[in-house]
C-alpha positions in Angstrom: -6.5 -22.1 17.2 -6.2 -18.7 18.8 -3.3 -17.7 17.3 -5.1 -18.6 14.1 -8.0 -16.1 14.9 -5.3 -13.3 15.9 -3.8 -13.7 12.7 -7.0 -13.4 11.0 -8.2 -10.4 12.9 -4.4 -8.9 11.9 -5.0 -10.1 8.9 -8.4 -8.0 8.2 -7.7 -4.9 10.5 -4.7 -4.8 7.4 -7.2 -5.3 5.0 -9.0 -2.3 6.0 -6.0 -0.2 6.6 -5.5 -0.8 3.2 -8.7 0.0 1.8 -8.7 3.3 3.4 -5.4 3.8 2.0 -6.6 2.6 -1.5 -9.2 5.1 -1.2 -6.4 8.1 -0.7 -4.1 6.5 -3.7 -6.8 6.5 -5.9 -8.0 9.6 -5.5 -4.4 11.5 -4.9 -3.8 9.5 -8.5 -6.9 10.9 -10.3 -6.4 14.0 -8.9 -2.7 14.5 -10.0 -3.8 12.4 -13.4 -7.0 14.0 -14.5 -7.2 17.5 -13.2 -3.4 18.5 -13.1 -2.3 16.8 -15.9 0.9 15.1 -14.6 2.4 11.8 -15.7 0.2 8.6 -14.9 3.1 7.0 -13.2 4.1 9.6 -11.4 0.7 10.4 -10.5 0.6 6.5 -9.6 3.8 7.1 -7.6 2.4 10.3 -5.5 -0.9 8.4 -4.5 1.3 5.6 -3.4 3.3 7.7 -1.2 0.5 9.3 0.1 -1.4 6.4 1.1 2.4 5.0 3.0 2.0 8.0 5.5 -1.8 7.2 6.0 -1.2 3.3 6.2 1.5 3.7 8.5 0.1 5.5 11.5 -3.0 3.2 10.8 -1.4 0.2 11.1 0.7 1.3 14.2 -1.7 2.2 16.2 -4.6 -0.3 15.1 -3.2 -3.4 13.1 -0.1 -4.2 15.4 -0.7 -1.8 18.1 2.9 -1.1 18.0 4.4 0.1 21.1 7.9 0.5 19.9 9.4 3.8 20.5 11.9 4.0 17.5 8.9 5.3 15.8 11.6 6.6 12.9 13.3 3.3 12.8 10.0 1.2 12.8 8.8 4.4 10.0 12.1 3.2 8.0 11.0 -0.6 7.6 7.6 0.6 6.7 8.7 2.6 4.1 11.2 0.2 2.6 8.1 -2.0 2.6 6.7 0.2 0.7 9.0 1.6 -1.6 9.7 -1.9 -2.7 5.5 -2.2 -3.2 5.7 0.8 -5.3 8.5 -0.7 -7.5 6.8 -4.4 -7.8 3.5 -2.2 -8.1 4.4 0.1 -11.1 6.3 -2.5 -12.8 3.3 -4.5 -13.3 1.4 -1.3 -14.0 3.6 -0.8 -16.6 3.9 -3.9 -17.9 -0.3 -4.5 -17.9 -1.0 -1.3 -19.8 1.7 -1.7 -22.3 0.0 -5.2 -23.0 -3.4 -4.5 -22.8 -6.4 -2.5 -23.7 -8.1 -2.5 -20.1 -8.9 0.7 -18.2 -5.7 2.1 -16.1 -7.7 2.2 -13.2 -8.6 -1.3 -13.3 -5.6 -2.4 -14.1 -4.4 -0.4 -10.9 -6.6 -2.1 -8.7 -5.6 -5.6 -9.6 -2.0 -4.7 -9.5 -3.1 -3.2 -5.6 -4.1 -6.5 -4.6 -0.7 -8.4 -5.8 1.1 -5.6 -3.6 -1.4 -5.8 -0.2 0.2 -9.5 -0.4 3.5 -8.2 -0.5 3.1 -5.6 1.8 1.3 -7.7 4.6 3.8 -10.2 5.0 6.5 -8.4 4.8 5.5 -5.4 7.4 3.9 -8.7 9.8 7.8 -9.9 9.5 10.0 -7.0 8.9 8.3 -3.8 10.1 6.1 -4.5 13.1 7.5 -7.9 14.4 
């Protein structure tokens, strides 16, 4: 049972990690989509990567309260995680508004929630394990 409720509380303190970082991707992506005119993937990509470096320090210090000191190492898992997000991420981006008439940025956030999945379980037993 209370490994249950630490799992949970790990569980939510990723959540809003993630949420905070949603916040920075989507704006980084509207930003570099609306008012400078770039790419909407790459724009996609940039908010991404932005919200990583956000995500990570977050989830260090809060989520896992990671004590490890091969903060580069530990930095490296995180942003394999990630990179691999980004991939699964814009692939169904992709693939979603090449099929469909919805809103990119809808479309963006549904695609966000198949990725926190991803990236959750992977950084709880990859990255910060």
């Amino acid at each position: 049972m209370r490994m249950k409720r630490f799992l949970s509380a790990r569980f939510l303190k990723f959540a809003v990690v993630g949420m905070s970082g949603m916040i920075i991707d989507f704006g980084t992506t509207w930003i570099c989509k609306e008012k400078l005119r770039i790419n909407k993937y790459i724009a996609n990509s940039m908010g991404f990567t932005c919200a990583v470096f956000s995500n990570y320090f977050l989830n260090r210090s809060w989520t896992f309260e990671s004590t490890d000191t091969h903060i580069a190492t530990q930095f490296s898992k995180f942003l394999l995680v990630s990179l691999i997000g980004l991939v699964i991420n814009n692939l169904i981006l992709f693939f979603l508004v090449k099929n469909t008439k919805l809103n990119f940025y809808l479309l963006k956030l549904f695609v966000i929630g198949i990725v926190f999945l991803w990236n959750y379980l992977a950084n709880l037993l990859y990255t910060f394990h």
